[in-house]
C-alpha positions in Angstrom: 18.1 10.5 -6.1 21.7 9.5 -5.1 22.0 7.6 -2.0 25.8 6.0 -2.0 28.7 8.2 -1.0 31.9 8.8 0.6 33.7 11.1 2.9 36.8 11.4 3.6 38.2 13.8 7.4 41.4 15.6 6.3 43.1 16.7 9.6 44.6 19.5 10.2 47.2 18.1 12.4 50.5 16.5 11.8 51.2 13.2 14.0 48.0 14.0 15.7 49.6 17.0 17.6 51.1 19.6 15.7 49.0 22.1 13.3 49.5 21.2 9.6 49.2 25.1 9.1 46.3 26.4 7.0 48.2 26.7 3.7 48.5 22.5 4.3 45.4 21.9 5.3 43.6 23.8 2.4 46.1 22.4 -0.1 45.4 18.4 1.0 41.3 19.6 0.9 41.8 21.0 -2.5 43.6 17.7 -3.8 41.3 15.4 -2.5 38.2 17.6 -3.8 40.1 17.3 -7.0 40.4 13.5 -6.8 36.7 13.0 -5.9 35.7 15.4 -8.1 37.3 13.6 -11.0 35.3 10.7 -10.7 32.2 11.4 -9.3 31.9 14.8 -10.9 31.9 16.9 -8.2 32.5 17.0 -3.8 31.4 19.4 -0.9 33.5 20.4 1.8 32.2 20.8 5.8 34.1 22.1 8.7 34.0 20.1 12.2 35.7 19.9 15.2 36.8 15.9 16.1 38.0 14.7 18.9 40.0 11.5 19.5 42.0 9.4 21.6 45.2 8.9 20.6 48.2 6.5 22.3 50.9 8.9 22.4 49.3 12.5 22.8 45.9 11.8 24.8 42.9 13.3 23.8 43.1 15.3 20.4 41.2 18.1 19.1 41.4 18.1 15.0 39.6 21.0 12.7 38.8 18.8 10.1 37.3 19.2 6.8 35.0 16.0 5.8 35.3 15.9 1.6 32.1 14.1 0.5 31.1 13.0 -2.9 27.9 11.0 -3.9 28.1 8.7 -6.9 25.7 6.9 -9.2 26.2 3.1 -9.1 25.0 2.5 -12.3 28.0 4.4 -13.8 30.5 3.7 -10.6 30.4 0.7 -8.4 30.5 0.7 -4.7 33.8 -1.0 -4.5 35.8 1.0 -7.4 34.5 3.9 -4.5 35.5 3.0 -2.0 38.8 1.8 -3.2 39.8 5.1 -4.4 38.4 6.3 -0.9 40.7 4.3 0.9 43.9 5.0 -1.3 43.2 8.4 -0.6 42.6 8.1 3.2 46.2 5.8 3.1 48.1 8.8 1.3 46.3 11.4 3.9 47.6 9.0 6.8 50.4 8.9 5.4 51.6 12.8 4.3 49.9 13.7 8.0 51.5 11.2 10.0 48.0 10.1 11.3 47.5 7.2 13.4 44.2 7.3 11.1 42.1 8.7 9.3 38.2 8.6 8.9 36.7 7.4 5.8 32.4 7.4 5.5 30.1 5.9 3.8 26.0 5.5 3.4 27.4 2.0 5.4 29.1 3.5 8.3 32.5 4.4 9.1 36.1 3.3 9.1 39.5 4.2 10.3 42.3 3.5 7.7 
């Protein structure tokens, strides 16, 4: 039984604010499936409703999509995970103008 994943919250907002637009939304969710996917051999998608704080816009309400992929440590460390994780979590803060974005693990969570 696999115990050691990650999960990854794509937004659906653009500087925390502005909707992304579906087509955007489902098009990052596809790529980072794909990613995950790649190396862990396959990722499920969930639909929640987040809320944060953020500096410049208050409180935030964000339709995410949390992409989560378990993986077998004997065939992929915990750290060669989690760095691709976090590369992907710096490109999705990045293309959404995010002040962060969540990134989960069987150890907790972190904002990147």
């Amino acid at each position: 039984m696999l115990h050691n994943f990650v999960c990854l919250y794509v937004p659906d907002t653009l500087q925390g604010n502005t909707k992304a637009g579906e087509n955007v939304h489902l098009e990052a969710v596809r790529k980072v499936a794909s990613e995950l996917s790649a190396k862990f051999g396959g990722a499920t998608v969930t639909q929640a409703l987040g809320y944060w704080v953020s500096d410049a816009h208050g409180l935030i309400e964000d339709k995410i999509s949390q992409v989560k992929s378990y993986y077998d440590t004997g065939t992929v460390s915990s750290a060669d995970a989690i760095t691709l994780a976090r590369e992907i979590a710096e490109r999705l803060k990045v293309e959404f103008s995010q002040e962060a974005v969540t990134l989960e693990t069987e150890e907790g969570i972190d904002f990147i």
